[in-house]
N, C-alpha and C positions, 0 to 999 in steps of 0.2 A: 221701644222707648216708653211708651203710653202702657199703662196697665190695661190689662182685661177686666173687661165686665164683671166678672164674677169674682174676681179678686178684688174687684173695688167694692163690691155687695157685701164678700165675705168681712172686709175690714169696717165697712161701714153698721155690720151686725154686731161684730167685736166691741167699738166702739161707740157704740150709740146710747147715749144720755137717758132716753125714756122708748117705751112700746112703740109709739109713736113718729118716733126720730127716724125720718128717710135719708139721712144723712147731712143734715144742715145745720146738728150740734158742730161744736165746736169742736169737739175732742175725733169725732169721727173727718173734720177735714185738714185735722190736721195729719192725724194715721194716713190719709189716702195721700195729701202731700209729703209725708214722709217715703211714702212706699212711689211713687213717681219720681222725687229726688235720689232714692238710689238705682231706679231703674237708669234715669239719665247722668251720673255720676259715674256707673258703667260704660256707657258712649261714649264719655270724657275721657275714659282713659285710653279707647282705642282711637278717636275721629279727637284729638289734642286741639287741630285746628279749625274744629266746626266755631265759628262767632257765632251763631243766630241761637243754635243750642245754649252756648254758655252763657247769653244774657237770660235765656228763660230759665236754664237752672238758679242763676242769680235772683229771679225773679220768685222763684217758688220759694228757696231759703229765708229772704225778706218775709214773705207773705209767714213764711210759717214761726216764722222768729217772730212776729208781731201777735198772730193766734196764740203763741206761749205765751208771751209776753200778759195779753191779757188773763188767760187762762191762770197765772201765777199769781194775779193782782186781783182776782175773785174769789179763789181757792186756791192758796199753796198745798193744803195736803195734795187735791185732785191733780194738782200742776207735778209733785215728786211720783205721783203711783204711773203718768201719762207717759212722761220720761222713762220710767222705771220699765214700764210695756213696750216702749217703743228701740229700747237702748238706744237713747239718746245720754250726750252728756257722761262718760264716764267715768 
């Protein structure tokens, strides 16, 4: 359900804002929330009646709906290319 290390490094390189950024731009926690939303979207469809899963899936969607949300109201172009990387929204 939880990404790997290295998948979460590799998205947070793709994603990352400046040289700098260890992953605590914006744009990178949302890629890593995207990519943990469809790891456990996958266990929804098999484990239908895990509850404790489907409040934390609910939980990461919000989280990541609010990161766009700002993300769109600082920069729209940056907010359509993020989506656009992430296929989101189609």
């Amino acid at each position: 359900m939880s990404i790997t290390k290295e998948k979460k490094t590799e998205l947070i390189n793709a994603f990352k804002s400046s040289e700098k950024d260890n992953g605590g731009s914006v744009e990178a926690q949302v890629a890593v929330l995207t990519e943990r939303i469809r790891n456990l979207t996958k266990h929804m469809k098999d484990n239908h009646k895990d509850e404790h899963s489907k409040r934390g899936l609910l939980l990461m969607v919000n989280r990541r709906k609010k990161l766009l949300a700002y993300i769109k109201k600082r920069n729209p172009a940056e907010y359509e290319e993020l989506i656009k990387k992430l296929g989101l929204r189609k």
